[in-house]
C-alpha positions as CSV (number, residue, x, y, z in Angstrom):
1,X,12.4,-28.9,-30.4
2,X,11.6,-25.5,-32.6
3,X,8.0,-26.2,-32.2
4,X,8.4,-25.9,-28.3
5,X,10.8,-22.6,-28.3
6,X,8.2,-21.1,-30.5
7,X,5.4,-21.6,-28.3
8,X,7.4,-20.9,-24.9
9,X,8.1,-16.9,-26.9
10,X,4.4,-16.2,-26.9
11,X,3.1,-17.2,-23.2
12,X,5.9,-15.8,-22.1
13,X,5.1,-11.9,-23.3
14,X,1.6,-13.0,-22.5
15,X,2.4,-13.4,-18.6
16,X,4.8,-9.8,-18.9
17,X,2.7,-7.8,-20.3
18,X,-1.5,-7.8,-19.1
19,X,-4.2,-7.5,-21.8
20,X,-5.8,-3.9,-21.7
21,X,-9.1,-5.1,-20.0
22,X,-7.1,-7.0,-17.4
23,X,-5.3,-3.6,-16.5
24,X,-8.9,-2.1,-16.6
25,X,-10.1,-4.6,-14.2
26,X,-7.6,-4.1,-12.1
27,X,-7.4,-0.3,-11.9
28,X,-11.2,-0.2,-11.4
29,X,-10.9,-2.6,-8.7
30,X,-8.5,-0.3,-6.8
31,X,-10.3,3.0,-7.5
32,X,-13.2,1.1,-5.9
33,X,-10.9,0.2,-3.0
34,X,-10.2,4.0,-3.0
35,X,-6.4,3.4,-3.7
36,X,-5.7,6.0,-6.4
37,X,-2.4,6.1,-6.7
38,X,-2.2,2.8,-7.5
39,X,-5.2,3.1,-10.0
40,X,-3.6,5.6,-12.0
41,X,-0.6,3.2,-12.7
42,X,-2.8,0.6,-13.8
43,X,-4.7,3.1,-15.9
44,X,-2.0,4.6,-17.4
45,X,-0.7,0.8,-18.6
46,X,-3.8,-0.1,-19.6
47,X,-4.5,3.1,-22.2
48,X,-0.9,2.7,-23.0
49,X,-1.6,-1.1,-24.0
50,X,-5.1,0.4,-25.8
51,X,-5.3,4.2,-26.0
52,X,-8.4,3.8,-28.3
53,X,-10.0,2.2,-25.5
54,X,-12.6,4.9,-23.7
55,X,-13.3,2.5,-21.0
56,X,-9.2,2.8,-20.1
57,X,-9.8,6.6,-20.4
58,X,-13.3,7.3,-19.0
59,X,-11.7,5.4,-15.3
60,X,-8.7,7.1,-15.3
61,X,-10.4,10.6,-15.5
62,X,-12.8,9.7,-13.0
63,X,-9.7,8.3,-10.4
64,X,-8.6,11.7,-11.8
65,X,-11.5,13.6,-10.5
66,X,-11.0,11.9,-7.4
67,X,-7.0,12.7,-7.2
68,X,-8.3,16.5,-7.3
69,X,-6.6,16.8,-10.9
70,X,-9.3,18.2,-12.8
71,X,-7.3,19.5,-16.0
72,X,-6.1,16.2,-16.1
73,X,-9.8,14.2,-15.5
74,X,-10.4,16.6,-18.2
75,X,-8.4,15.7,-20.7
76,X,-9.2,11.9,-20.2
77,X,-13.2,12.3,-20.2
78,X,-12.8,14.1,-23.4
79,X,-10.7,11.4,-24.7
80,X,-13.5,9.0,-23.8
81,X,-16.1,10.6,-25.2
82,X,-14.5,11.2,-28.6
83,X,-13.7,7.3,-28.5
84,X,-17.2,6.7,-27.4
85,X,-20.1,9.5,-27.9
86,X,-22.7,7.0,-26.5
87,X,-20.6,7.7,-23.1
88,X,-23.4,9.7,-20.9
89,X,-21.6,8.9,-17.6
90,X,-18.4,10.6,-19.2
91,X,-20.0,13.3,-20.5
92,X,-22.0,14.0,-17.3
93,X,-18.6,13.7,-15.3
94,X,-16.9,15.9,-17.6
95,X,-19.9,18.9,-17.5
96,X,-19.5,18.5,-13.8
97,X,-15.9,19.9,-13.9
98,X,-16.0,22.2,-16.2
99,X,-19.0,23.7,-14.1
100,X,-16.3,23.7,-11.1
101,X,-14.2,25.4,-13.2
102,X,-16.7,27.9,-14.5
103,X,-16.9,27.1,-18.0
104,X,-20.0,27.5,-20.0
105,X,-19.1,24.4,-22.3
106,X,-20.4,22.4,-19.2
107,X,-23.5,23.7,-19.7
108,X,-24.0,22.4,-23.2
109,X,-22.1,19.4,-22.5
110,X,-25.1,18.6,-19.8
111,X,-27.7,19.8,-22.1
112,X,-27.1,16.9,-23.8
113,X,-27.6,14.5,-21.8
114,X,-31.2,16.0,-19.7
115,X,-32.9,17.0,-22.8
């Protein structure tokens, strides 16, 4: 009888609580159904659940982007790339706005990546 309520306490947190790259899954799925409201919540689950995750990160600054928050898309592209330097597609995201925004670090940011 122990045996059972020990293994009930473990599927049971499993089915409350996602696993990051479900939550990543599913907030990529919605930012591909252009539903970014709803992205962002999933996003910000999932990089709570794994905030060393740059996938988590990299999405949520790109739904970000998207959202017209560029400080904040920002912020979670350079989070990405520090979690993952071998992230082009955040780096070349993340020169992007700070071109927009008019500063140089874009530039070497994008040098980077076309040289």
């Amino acid at each position: 009888m122990l045996l059972v309520a020990w293994l009930a306490v473990p599927a049971a947190s499993w089915l409350v609580r996602p696993s990051a790259g479900r939550l990543i899954t599913e907030g990529a799925e919605l930012s591909r159904q252009s539903r970014w409201p709803e992205a962002i919540s999933v996003l910000d689950r999932a990089a709570a659940a794994a905030p060393r995750n740059a996938e988590a990160h990299f999405l949520k600054g790109v739904v970000l982007e998207r959202l017209r928050r560029p400080a904040e898309a920002a912020d979670e592209l350079e989070a990405a790339v520090l979690l993952d330097a071998s992230r082009a597609d955040a780096y070349f995201l993340l020169a992007r706005l700070y071109e927009k925004a008019g500063v140089p670090r874009g530039l070497d940011l994008a040098a980077r990546w076309t040289a």
